[in-house]
N, C-alpha and C positions, 0 to 999 in steps of 0.2 A: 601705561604706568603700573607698577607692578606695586603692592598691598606693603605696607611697613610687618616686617619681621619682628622675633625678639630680638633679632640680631641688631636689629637699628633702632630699635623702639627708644631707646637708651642712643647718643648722640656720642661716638667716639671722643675719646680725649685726643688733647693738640699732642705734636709728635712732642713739644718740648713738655708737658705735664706726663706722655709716656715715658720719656727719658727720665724724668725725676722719679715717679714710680717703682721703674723696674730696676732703679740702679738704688735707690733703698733698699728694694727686698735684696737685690744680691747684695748687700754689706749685711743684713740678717740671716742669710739663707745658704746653703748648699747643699750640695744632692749626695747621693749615695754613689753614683758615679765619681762625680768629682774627690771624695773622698777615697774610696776604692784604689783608686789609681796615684793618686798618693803614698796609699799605704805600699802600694805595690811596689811604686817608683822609690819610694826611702824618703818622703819629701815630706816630711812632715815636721821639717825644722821651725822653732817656736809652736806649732800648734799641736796643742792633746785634745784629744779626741775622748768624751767622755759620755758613759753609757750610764743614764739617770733610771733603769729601769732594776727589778728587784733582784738581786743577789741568787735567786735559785737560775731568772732565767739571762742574768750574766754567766753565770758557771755553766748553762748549757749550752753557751754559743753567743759570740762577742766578734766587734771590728776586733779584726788583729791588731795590737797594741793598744786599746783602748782601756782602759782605767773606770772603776766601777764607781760612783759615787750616788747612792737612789737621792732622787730631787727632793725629798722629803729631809734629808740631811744636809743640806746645804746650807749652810749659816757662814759666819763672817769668819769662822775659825777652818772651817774646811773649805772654803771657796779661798782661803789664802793658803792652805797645803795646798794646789795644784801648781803644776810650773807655770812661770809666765810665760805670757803672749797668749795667741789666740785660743778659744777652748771650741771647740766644735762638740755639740751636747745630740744623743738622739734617746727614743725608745722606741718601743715596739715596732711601730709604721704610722698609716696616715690616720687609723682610728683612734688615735692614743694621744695626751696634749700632755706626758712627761716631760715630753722635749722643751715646749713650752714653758712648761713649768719649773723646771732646773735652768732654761734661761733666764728667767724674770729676775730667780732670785739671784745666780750669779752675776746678773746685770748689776743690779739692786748692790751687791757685795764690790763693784766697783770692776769688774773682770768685764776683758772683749769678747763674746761672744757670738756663736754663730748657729744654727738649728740644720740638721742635717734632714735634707725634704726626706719621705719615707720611708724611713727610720732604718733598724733591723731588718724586716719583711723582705725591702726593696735592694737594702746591700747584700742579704746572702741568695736571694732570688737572681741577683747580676750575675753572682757565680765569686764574688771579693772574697779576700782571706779572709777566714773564721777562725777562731782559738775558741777553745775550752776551756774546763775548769783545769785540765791539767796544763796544759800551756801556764793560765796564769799564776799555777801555785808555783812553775818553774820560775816567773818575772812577775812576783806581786806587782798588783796595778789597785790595789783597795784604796782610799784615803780617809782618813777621819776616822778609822774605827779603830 
C-alpha cells in the first residue's frame, strides 16, 4: 500500500460538485487565447474587451480593439459609457489583481462581465494582435475621460 500524497491528502470532489465548479469559473473567466482568436476571427459581437490597466502602459501595447478604461475609474457613470453586452476586463498578467478589480466594480455597476486568465503578459507572449498608441489615436477606445 502506497503512503497518502498531497495529492490525496485532500479527498477529490464528486464529478457533479466538479461540474458546478468549473462551469462557474468559465461564466467568470476567459483566457488570452480564447480571446485572441476572437479578435482575429472578427467575433467579437456584443463583447468589448476592456484593458483596466494605466494609460502609459495601454498606449504602449493593448488587445487589438480593446478600449482603455483604468479600474480605479470605474463608477456607475463610465461602466454605463461602455457598449452593451458582455465586457471582458484584463491587466497586466497573472501577478496583477486590476482585472479583478475593474470586475468587482463593473459587477457591482450592474454589467456581465468576464476576467481574461493572464492578462497582457500571456496575450502578446501567444503572439495575438497588439495596437499601439497610434493605432488607437487612429480608433479612440478611452471612456469617461
Amino acid at each position: 500500500m502506497h503512503g497518502m500524497s498531497a495529492l490525496t491528502a485532500t479527498p477529490a470532489a464528486s464529478p457533479a460538485d466538479a461540474a458546478r465548479h468549473f462551469a462557474a469559473r468559465l461564466s467568470l473567466e476567459t483566457d488570452a487565447a480564447d480571446v485572441g482568436a476572437a479578435v482575429v476571427a472578427g467575433d467579437l459581437d456584443g463583447v468589448t474587451i476592456v484593458d483596466v490597466r494605466s494609460a502609459d502602459a495601454y498606449a504602449a501595447g493593448h488587445v487589438a480593439g480593446s478600449v482603455h478604461l483604468h479600474h480605479s475609474a470605474i463608477d456607475a457613470h463610465t461602466a454605463a459609457a461602455l457598449p452593451e453586452g458582455l465586457l471582458v476586463v484584463y491587466c497586466w498578467g497573472p501577478g496583477c489583481n486590476g482585472a479583478q478589480k475593474g470586475a468587482l466594480r463593473l459587477a457591482a455597476h450592474g454589467r456581465q462581465v468576464k476576467e481574461m486568465l493572464g492578462g497582457f503578459e500571456y496575450y502578446e507572449r501567444e503572439g495575438w494582435p497588439v495596437a499601439t498608441a497610434q493605432e488607437a489615436a487612429a480608433a479612440p477606445g478611452t471612456v469617461g475621460a
